[in-house]
C-alpha positions as CSV (number, residue, x, y, z in Angstrom):
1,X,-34.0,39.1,-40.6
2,X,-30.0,37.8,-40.7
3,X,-27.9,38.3,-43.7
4,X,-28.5,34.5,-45.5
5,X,-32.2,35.3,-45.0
6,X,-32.2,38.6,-46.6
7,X,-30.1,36.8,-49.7
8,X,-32.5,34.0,-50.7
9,X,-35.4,36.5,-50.7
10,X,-33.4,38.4,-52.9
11,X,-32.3,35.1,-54.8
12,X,-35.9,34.1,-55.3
13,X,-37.0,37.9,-56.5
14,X,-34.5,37.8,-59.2
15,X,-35.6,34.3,-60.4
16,X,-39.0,35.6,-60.5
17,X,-38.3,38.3,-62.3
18,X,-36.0,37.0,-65.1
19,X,-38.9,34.4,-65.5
20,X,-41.1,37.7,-65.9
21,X,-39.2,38.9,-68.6
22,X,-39.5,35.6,-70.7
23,X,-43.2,36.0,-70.6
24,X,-43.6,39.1,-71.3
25,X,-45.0,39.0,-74.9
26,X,-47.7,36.9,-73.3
27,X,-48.4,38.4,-70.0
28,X,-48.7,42.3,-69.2
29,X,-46.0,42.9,-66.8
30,X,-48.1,44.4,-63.9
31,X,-49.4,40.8,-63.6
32,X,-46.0,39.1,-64.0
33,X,-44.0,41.4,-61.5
34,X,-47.0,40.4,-59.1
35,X,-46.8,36.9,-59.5
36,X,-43.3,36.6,-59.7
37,X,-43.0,38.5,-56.3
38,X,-45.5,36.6,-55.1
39,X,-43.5,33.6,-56.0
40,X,-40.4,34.8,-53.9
41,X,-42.4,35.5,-51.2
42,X,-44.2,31.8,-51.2
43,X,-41.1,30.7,-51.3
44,X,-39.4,32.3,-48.9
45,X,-41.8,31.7,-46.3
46,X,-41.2,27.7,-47.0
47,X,-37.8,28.1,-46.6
48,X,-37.8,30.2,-43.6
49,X,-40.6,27.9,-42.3
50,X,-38.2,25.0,-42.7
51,X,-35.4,26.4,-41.2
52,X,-37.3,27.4,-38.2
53,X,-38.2,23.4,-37.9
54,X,-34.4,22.3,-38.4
55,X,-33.4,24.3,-35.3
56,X,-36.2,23.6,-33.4
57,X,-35.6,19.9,-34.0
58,X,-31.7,20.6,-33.3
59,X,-32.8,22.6,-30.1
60,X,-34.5,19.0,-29.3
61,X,-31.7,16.5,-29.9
62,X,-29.1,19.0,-28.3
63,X,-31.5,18.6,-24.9
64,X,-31.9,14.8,-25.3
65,X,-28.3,14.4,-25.5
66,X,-28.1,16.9,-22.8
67,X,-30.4,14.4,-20.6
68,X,-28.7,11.4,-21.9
69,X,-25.1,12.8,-20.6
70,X,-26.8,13.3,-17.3
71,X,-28.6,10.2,-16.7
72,X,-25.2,8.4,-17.8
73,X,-23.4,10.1,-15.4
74,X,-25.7,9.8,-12.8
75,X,-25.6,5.4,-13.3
76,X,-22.2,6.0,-13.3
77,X,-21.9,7.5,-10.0
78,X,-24.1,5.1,-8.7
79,X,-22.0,2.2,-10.2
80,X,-19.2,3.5,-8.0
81,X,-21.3,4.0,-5.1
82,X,-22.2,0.3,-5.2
83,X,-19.0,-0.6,-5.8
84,X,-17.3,1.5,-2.9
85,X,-20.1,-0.1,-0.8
86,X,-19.3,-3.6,-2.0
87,X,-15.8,-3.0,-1.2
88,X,-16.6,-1.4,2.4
89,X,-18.6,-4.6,3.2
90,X,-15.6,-6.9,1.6
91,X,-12.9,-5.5,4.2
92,X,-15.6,-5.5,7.3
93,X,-16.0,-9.2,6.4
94,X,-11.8,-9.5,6.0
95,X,-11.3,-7.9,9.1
96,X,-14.1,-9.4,11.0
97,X,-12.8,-12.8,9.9
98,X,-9.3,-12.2,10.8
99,X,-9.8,-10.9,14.2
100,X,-11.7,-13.7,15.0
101,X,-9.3,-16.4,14.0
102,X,-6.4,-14.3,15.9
103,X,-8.9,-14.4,18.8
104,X,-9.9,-18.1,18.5
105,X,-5.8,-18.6,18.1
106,X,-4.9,-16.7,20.7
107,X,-7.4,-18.3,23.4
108,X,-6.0,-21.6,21.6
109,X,-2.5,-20.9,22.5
110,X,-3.4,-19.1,26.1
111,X,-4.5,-22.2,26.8
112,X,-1.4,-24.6,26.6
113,X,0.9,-21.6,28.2
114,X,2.6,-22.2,31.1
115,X,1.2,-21.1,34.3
116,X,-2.8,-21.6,33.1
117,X,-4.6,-24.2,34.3
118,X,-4.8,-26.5,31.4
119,X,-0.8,-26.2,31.1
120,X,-0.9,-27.5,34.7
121,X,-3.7,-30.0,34.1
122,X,-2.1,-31.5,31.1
123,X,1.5,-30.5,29.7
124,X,0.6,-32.6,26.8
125,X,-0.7,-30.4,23.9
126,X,2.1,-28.1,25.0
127,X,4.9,-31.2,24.5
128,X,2.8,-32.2,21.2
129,X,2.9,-28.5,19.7
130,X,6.6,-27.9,21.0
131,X,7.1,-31.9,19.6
132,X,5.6,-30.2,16.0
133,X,7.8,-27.2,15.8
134,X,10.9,-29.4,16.5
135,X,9.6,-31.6,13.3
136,X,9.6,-28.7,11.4
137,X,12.8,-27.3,12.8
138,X,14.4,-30.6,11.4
139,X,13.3,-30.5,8.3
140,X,15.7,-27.3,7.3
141,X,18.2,-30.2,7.2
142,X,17.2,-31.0,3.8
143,X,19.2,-29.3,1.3
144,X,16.9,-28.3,-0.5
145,X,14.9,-26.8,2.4
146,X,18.4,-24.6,3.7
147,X,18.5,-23.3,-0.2
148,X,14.5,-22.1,-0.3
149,X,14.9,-20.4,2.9
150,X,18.3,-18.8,2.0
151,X,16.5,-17.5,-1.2
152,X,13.5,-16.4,0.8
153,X,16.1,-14.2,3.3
154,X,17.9,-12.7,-0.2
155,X,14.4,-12.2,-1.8
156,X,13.4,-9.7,1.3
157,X,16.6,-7.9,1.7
158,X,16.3,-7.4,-2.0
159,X,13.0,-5.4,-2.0
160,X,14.3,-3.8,1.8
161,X,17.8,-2.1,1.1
162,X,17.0,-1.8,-2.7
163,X,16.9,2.0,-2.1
164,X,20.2,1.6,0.1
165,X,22.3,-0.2,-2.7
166,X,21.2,2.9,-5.0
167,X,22.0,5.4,-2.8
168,X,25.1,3.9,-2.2
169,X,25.9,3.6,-6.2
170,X,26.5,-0.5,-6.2
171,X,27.3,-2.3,-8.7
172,X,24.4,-4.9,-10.0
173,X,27.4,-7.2,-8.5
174,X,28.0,-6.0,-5.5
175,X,24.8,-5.6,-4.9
176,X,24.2,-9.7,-5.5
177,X,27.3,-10.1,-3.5
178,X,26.2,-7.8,-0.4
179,X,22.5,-9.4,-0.6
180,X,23.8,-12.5,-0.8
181,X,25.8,-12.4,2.3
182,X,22.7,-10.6,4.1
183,X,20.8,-13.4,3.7
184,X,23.2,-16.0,4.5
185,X,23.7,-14.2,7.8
186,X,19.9,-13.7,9.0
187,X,19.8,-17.6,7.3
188,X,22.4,-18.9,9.8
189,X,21.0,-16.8,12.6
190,X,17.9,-18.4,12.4
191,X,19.4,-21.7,12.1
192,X,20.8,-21.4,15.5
193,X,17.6,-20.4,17.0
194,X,16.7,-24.1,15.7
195,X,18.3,-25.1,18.9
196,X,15.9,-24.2,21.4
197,X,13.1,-26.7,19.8
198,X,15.3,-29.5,19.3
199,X,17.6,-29.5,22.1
200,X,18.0,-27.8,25.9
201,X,16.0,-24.9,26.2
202,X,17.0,-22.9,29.4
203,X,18.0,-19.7,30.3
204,X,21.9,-20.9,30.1
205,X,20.8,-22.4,26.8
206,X,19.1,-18.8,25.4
207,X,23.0,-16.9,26.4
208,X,24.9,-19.4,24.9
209,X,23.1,-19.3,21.7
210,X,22.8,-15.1,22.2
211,X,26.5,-15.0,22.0
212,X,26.3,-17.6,19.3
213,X,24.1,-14.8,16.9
214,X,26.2,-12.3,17.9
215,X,29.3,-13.9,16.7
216,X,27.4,-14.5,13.2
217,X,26.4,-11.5,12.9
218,X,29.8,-10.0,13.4
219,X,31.8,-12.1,10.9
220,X,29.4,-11.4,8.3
221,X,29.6,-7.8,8.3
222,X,33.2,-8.4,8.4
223,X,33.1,-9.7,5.3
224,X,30.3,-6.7,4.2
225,X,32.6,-4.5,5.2
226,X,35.3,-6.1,2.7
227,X,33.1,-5.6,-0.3
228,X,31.9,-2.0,0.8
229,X,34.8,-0.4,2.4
230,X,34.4,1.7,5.8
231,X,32.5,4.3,4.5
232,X,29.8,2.9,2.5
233,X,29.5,0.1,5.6
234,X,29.1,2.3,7.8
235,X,26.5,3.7,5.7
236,X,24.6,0.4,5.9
237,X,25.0,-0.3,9.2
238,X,22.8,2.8,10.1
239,X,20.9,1.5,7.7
240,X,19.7,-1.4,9.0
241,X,18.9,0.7,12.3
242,X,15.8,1.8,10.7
243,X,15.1,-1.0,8.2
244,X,12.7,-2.5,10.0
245,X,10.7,1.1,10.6
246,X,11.1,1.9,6.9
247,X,9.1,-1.7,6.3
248,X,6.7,-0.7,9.1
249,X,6.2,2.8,7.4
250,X,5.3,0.7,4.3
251,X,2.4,-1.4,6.0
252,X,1.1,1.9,7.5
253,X,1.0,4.0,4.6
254,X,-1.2,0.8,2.7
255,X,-3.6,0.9,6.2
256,X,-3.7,4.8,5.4
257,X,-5.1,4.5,1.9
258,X,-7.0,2.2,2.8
259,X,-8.7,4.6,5.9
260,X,-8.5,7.5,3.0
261,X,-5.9,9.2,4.9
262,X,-3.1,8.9,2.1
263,X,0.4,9.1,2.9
264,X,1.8,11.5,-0.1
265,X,6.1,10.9,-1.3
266,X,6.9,13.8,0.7
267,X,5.1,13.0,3.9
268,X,6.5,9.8,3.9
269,X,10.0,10.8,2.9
270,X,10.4,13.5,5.9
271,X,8.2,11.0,8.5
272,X,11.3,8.9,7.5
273,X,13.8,11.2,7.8
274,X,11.6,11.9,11.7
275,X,11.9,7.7,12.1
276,X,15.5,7.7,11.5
277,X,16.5,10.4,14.0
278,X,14.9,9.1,16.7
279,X,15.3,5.2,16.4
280,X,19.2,6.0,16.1
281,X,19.0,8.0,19.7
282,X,18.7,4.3,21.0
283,X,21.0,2.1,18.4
284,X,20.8,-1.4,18.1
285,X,23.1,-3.9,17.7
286,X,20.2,-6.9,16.4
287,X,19.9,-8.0,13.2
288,X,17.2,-6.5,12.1
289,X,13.9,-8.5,11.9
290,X,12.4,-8.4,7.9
291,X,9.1,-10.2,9.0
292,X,7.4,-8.4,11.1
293,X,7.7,-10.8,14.5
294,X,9.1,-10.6,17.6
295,X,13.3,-11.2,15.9
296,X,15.5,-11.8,18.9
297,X,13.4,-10.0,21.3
298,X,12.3,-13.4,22.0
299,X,15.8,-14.5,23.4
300,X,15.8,-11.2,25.5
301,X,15.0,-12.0,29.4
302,X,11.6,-10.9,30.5
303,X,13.8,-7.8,32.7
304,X,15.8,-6.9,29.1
305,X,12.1,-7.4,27.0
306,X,10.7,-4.5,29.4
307,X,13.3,-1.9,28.6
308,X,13.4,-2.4,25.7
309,X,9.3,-2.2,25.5
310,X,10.1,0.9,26.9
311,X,12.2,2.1,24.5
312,X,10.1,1.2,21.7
313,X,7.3,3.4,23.1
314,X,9.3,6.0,23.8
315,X,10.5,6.1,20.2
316,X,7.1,5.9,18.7
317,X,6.0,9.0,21.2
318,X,8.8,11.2,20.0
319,X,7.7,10.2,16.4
320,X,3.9,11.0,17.1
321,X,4.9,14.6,18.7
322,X,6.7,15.2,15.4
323,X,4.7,13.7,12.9
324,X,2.9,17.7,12.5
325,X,6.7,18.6,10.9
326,X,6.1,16.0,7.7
327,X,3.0,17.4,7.4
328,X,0.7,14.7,8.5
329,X,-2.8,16.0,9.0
330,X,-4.4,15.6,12.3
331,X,-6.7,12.2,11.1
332,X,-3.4,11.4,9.9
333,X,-1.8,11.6,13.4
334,X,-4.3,9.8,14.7
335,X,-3.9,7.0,12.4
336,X,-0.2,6.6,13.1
337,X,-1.0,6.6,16.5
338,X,-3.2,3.5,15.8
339,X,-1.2,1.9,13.9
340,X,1.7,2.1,16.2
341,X,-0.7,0.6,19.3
342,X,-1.2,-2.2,17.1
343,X,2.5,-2.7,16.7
344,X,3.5,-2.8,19.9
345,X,0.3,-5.3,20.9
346,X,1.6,-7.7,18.1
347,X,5.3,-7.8,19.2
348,X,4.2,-8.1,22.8
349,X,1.9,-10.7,21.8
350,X,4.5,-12.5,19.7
351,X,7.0,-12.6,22.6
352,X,5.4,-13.9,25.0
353,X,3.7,-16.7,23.0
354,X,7.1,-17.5,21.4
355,X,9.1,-17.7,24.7
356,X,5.9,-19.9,26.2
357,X,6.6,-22.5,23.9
358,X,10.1,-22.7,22.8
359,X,11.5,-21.9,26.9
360,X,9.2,-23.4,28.7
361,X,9.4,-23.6,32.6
């Protein structure tokens, strides 16, 4: 019996005995200590009686809320089972979609190229497409069409050497002033290439317009240069040597997540660290291409294209051996190798589909 127990049969005694006492002129007290212990006793078995059915029916709602909580969580896990599921079956549908589209495109294009047999059967639907792109070339001689592309250059050098411009400790200014000249330059450079749809497109055509580029490119880090001062440019200039594999990182950490292979901060920052080393045993002196395409590789000859194809794998090997030292898990090793095969299929894809139709033979 615990200690409350033992109190309120002691309570009720005392009750029935100070009742006894009141009576006694009436009753003789051998009958009134009887009844009143008698009393206690009644009454104490109620009242244990009744706190034996609270717990018991505590005990009870304790283990329904118990079972509640448990078949809760259980829906709940099968919620996000259904929704994983759902979301599995959306990305086989995305990706099932998009390769065949870049299937049904590519066969499209295959078609027209130079050298197949409908090119030599009918150079038309080549001359209409090449006749489409020169339309479209033309129309960047509106005004207004020169300013949205100019804003579209600045808007991706923005989000691309953001992390530069901090390192470097710009100015909000000279940070405008820098992107702004960025962009104008790529801009221009692009504007040149405009050539090749609307005018002479030969190999003599290609060097002229090479040098051209080259000469752009050159006065507008000039001008960098003026705003930056040697050390900073410099700085940037080695930059922009591994812009375009910091971007590619980017893409490839997304595809990761996606695969459940997550890049974390410091995997990615020391793969980069691994990137930049190795792209900058082979400098180049391109502007670097923001969008993913083939950039000037395009205007390279087919002899200059396989170098530097060569290079490019031979850069992404070195990587691969190396990736162990950012910490990248084997599945994650296997998944940057993946992702850099489909890299090099897409640029090799691009340039050859780009120089069928803007140099055709």
């Amino acid at each position: 019996m615990c200690q409350n127990e033992i109190h309120a049969f002691l309570r009720a005694i005392f009750h029935a005995i100070a009742y006894a006492s009141s009576a006694m002129s009436k009753v003789p007290l051998f009958f009134l200590a009887a009844a009143a212990a008698g009393g206690a006793a009644f009454s104490f078995v109620q009242w244990n009686a009744r706190s034996a059915a609270d717990a018991a029916a505590a005990e009870r709602e304790r283990r329904i809320a118990a079972l509640e909580q448990s078949a809760r969580a259980a829906l709940d896990a099968a919620k996000k089972s259904q929704d994983a599921l759902a979301i599995e079956k959306e990305n086989v549908a995305r990706l099932t979609k998009e390769r065949d589209e870049a299937l049904a495109k590519s066969k499209q294009i295959a078609a027209f190229a130079p050298g197949t047999p409908a090119a030599a059967g009918d150079a038309k639907p080549q001359a209409d497409f090449r006749s489409m792109l020169g339309g479209f070339a033309k129309a960047f001689d509106d005004p207004e069409q020169r300013k949205a592309m100019k804003g579209m250059q600045e808007q991706m050098i923005g989000g691309a050497y953001a992390k530069l411009f901090k390192d470097l400790g710009l100015s909000e200014a000279d940070s405008k002033l820098v992107t702004e000249l960025l962009g104008e330059r790529n801009f221009l450079a692009m504007d040149k290439g405009r050539k090749l749809l609307t005018g002479k497109a030969d190999d003599a055509a290609v060097a002229e317009l090479r040098k051209e580029i080259e000469t752009t490119k050159n006065d507008y880090n000039a001008k960098v240069k003026a705003v930056l001062g040697e050390e900073k440019s410099s700085k940037l200039n080695a930059y922009e040597q591994t812009v375009g594999d910091r971007r590619s990182l980017d893409f490839m950490a997304r595809d990761f997540d996606r695969k459940g292979y997550a890049l974390d901060d410091s995997q990615k920052e020391r793969l980069t660290t691994i990137m930049t080393a190795e792209r900058m045993k082979n400098p180049s002196t391109e502007i670097p291409d923001l969008g993913g395409g083939p950039g000037m590789a395009m205007l390279m000859s087919d002899s200059e294209a396989k170098v530097k194809q060569q290079q490019e794998e031979a850069y992404q090997q070195r990587v691969l051996a190396r990736a162990t030292e950012a910490g990248l898990t084997p599945d994650q090793v296997n998944a940057l190798a993946e992702s850099q095969k489909r890299q090099n299929e897409r640029r090799v894809f691009g340039r050859t589909m780009g120089r069928a139709f803007l140099l055709p033979r």
